[in-house]
N, C-alpha and C positions, 0 to 999 in steps of 0.2 A: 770664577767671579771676574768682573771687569772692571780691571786698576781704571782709579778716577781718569790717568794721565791719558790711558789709551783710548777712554769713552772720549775726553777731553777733544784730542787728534780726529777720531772718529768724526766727529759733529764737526770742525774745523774745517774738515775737508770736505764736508756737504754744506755748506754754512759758503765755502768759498766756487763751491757752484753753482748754487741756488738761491743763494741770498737768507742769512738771517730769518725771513718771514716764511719761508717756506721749507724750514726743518724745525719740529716738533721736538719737544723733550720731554714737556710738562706734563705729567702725569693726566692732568685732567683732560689735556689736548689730546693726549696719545690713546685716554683709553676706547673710545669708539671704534680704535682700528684693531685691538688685543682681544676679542672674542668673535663668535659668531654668529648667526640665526639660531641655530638648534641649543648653543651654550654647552655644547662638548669639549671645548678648546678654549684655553683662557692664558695667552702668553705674555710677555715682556716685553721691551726691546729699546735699545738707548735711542734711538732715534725714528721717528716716520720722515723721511727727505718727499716734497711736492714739486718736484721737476714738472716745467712747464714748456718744454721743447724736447724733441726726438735727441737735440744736438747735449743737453741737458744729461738725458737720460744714459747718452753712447759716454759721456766724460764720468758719470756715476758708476758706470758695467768697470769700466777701463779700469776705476780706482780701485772696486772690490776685488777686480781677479789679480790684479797688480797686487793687492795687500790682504789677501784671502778673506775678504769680511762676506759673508751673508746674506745676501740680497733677496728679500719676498717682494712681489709683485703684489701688489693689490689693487682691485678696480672698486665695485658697488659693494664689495665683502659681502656679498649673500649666497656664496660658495656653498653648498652643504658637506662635503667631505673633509673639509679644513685645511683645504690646499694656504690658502691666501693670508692665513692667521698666524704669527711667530711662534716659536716654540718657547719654552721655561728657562732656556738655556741666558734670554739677554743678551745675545751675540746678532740675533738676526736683526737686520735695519730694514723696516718696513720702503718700499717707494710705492706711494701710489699715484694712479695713473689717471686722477680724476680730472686735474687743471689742462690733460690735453683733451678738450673737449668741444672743437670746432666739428663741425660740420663744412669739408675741403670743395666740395663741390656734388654736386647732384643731376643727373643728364636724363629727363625722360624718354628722350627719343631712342638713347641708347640702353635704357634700363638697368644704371648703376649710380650710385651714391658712391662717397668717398668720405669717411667717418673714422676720427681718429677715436683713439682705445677708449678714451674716456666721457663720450656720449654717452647718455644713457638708454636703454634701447627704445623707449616709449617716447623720446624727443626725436629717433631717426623714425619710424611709425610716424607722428604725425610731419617730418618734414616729407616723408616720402606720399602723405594723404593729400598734403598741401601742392603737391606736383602733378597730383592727379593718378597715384601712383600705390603700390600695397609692400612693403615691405614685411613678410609675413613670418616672420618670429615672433611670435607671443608666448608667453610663460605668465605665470604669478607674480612674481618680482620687477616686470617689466618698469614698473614707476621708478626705480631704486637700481639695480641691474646695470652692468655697463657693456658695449661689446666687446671690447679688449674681454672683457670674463667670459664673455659670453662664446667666442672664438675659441680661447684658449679652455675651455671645458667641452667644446661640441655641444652647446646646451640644445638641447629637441623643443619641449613645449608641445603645444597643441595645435600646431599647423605640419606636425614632419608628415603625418598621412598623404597632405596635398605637394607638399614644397621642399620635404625632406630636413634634414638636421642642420645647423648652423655651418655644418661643414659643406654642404649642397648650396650655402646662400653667398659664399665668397669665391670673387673670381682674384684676388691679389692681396698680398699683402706687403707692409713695411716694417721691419723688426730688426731690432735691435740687438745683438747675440753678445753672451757672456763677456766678450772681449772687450765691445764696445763697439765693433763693429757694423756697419748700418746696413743693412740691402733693402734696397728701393726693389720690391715685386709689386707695387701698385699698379698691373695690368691690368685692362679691362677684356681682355679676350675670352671669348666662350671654348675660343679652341686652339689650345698652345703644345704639340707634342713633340716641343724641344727636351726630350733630356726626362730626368726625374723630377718631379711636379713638389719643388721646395714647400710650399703654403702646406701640403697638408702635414708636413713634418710638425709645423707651430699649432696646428688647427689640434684639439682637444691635448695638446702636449700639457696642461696643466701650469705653464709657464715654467717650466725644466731646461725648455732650451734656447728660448729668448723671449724678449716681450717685445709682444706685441701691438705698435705705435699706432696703427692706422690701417685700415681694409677697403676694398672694392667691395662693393656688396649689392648684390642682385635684387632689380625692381622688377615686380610685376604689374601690368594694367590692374587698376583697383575694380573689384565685381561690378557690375551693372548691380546685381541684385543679392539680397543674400536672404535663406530662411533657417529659422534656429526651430527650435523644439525640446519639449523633454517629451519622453517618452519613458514609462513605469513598465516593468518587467516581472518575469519570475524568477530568473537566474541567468548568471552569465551563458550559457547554451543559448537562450533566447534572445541573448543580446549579440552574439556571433552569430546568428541566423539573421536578426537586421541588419549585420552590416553586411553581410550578401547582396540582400534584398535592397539596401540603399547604394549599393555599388552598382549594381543593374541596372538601380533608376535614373543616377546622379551620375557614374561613371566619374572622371577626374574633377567632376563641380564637388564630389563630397571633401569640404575641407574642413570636418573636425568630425569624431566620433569618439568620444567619454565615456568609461565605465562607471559608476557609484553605486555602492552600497546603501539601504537604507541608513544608516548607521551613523555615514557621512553626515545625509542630510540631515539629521536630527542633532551634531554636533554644530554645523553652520546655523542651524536657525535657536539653536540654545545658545550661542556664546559670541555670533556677530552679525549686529544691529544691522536692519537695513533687506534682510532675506524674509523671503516668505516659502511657504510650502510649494513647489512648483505644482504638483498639484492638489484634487479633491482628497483624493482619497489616497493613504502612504502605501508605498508599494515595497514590496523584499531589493528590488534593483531599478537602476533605472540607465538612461543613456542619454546623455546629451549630445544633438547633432547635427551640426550646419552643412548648408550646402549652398555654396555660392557660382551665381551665372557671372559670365561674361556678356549674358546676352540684355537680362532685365528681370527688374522683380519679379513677374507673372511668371517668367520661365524659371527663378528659382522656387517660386511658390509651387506650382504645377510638379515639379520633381521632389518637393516636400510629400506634399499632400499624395503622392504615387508609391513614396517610399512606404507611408505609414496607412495607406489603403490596406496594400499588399502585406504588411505586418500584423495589420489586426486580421486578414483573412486566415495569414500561415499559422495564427493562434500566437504567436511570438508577442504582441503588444497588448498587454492589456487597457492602456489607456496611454494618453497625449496631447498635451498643449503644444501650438503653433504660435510663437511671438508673432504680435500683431504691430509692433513701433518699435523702432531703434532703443526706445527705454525697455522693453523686457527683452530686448535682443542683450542689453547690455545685463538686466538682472538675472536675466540665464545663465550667464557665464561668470558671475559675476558668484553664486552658486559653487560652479567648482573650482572660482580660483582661492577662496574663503577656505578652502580644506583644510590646509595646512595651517595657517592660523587657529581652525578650531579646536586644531586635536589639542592647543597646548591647555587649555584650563582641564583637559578631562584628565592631568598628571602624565607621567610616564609616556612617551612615545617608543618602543623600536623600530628602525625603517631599516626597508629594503628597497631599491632601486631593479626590479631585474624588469628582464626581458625573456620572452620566451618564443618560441613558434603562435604567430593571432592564431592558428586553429587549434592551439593545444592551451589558452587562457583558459576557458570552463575548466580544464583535467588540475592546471594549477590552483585552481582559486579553491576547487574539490578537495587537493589535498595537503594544501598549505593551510586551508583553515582548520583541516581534521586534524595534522601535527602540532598545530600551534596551541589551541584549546585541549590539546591531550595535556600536551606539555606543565599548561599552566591553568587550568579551569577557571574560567569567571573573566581572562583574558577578552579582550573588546578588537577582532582583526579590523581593520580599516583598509580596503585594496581597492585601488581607484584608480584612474589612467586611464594610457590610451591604448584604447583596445586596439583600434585600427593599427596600428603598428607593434603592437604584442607587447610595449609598454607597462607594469604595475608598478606603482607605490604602492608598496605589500606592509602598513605599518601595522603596527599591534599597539595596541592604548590597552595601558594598566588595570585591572581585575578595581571595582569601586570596591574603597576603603584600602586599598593595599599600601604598601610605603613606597615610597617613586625612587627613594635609594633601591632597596630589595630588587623591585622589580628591576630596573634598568640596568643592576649586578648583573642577571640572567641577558643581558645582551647577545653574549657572544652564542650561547648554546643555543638559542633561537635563532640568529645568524647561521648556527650550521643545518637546522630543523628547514630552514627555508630556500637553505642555498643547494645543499643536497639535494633537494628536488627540481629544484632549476639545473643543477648540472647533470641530472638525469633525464632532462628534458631536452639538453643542448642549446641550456639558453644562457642569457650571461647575469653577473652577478653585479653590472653596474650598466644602465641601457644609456642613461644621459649625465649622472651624475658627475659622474668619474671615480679615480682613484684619491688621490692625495694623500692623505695620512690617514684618514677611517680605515680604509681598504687596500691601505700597502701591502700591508703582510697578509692580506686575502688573496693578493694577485698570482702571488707565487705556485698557489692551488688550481688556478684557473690557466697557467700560462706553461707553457713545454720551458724547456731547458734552453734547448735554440732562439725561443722567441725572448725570452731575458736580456739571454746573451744578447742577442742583437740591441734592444735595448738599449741595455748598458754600454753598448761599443756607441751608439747613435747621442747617446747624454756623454761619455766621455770626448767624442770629437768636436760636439759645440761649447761644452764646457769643460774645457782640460784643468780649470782651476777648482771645478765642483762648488763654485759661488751660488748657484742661482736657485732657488728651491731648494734646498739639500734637503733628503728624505722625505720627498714629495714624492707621488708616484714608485719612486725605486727606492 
């Protein structure tokens, strides 16, 4: 428990760096930061500190490793593993990292932005649209979402097919280490092969080893053109057969390809306003999937309408709309970013985040949904993602009428029902999420002895004081 005197101290000494208005105590103020998205995790904490400078934040690192206090990072809290949430304990002091949130400079010619942690990623998208320019991370959360989280988890989304993970979109960073210590790697170089490549040390570290203040981040020329589509199926076989068949046609213009289950679609259009049926008639699978020119609409049009020619002759598509206006461009997608939202009215969620070999997605989705419904009969799988990169959200929604305690008891044996097949496929057991505290004690299973080790040598040399995250990741 924490004597009134030493919470008193605590706050005092964040109170005398940040000013009064920008440390939190009051319950009502604090609670938006003490839980999460999913509501697995519901902590405490004497304080949330709102440091509003890099310089700010190196005098906060300084005082906790000096006086061993607990320091959680938080950006948009929309974390799914519960990295960013305090624990039960009352000892951890939230800082979040929302008030740095300029936008430092933005260069089109040279095709990088400079965005501290706490933008949110759909204000750097459209400052980067407004340049004439594609910043292309996109996720669900993007409205709410910060990049400092976004960095420090590696988050994917549905452009890694074209542009690769969060970790592929920074060329530099600025971060602040346990000590207090600041290092300016705000480089903007494509090509730096001095030494060992510090950034990706911080890039998906979960904020274990430092926070991270501010990033370079990679512009692309925004499309000439883009064409969307959904496209109805009969099983995932068929939908790894399009994207062959759209990789032929579209080559590196394909920059998005989705899997959904009927399943999905019938939760988004039951439980959030605003959706229609993509198409006539419901189909077992479907896939959603853009392809964007550099050249001009007609050219991405022309490599639409080639991809899903060739689909419907391979017997692969049974049917297809082609968005005809930026508004069903946007209600297409709009589709599977509604997912996750839908599943919560139907009770109970289990999720899994894996990854597999894209040519072995059919063989998982075969046998994950035949253990999963063994296991628990009347069970609802939900496995959606991004095929083009071997990506699933492999979630399972509760058997109707069951009780959402009971079921979500059975977590963990279904965790092993699913992960077991993943790691006999050589795939992994967290593709974008990360670790944090869901899947700490998962990792140990996934990871050799050496690789730990190292690890733990790599979190002991940036943090000798073990302030920062504790029991995050490790």
């Amino acid at each position: 428990m924490v004597g009134v005197n030493v919470l008193d101290k605590r706050v005092g000494a964040l109170v005398e760096i940040v000013g009064a208005a920008h440390v939190l105590t009051d319950p009502h103020d604090t609670a938006p930061y003490l839980t999460e998205w999913r509501n697995l995790y519901h902590g405490t904490t004497p304080a949330v500190v709102r440091p509003g400078s890099v310089d700010e934040i190196s005098q906060i690192l300084k005082w906790a490793s000096a006086n061993g206090h607990p320091i959680i990072p938080q950006g948009g809290n929309t974390g799914l593993v519960g990295a960013q949430v305090p624990d039960e304990s009352g000892n951890e002091i939230i800082l979040s990292l929302n008030r740095l949130n300029n936008i430092r400079d933005i260069d089109a010619q040279g095709g990088t932005i400079v965005a501290e942690a706490g933008v949110i990623l759909q204000d750097i998208q459209t400052a980067a649209a407004d340049a004439g320019m594609l910043f292309p991370l996109s996720l669900g959360a993007q409205g709410t979402c910060r990049i400092g989280g976004n960095i420090s988890t590696n988050a994917g989304g549905v452009g890694v097919l074209a542009y690769g993970n969060t970790r592929d979109l920074v060329l530099g960073l600025e971060v602040v280490l346990p000590t207090g210590e600041i290092w300016n790697g705000l480089k903007r170089l494509r090509k730096d092969n001095t030494g060992y490549d510090l950034k990706n040390l911080f890039i998906g570290a979960e904020g274990t080893l430092g926070i991270v203040t501010a990033a370079v981040l990679k512009l692309y020329p925004a499309p000439a053109g883009r064409a969307v589509a959904f496209a109805g199926l009969a099983d995932p076989a068929a939908a790894l057969a399009l994207l062959s068949t759209a990789r032929k046609a579209a080559g590196p213009s394909l920059t998005g390809f989705e899997l959904l289950p009927r399943i999905s679609i019938d939760f988004v259009l039951r439980h959030v306003p605003g959706n229609r049926d993509p198409l006539a008639e419901p189909h077992p699978w479907y896939v959603l999937l853009e392809i964007s020119s550099p050249r001009s609409e007609a050219d991405a049009a022309e490599m639409m309408e080639q991809t899903l020619s060739n689909g419907f002759e391979a017997g692969n598509v049974a049917d297809a709309a082609i968005a005809s206006s930026l508004a069903q461009i946007d209600a297409m997608w709009k589709i599977r970013h509604d997912i996750s939202e839908a599943q919560r009215p139907e009770g109970g969620s289990i999720k899994h985040d894996i990854s597999v070999p894209v040519a072995r997605v059919p063989e998982f989705m075969d046998r994950a949904i035949a253990a999963v419904t063994a296991a628990i009969p009347g069970c609802r799988p939900v496995g959606f993602g991004h095929l083009g990169d071997g990506n699933i959200h492999f979630n399972i929604s509760q058997p109707p009428g069951m009780d959402k305690e009971e079921f979500l008891a059975m977590w963990s044996g279904m965790n092993s029902l699913v992960h077991d097949i993943v790691a006999q496929m050589d795939g992994s057991v967290s593709a974008e999420h990360g670790i944090g505290r869901l899947k700490r004690d998962l990792l140990k299973t996934v990871k050799s002895d050496i690789e730990l080790d190292l690890m733990r040598r790599i979190k002991s040399a940036f943090d000798p004081a073990g302030i920062l995250s504790p029991g995050r990741v490790l």
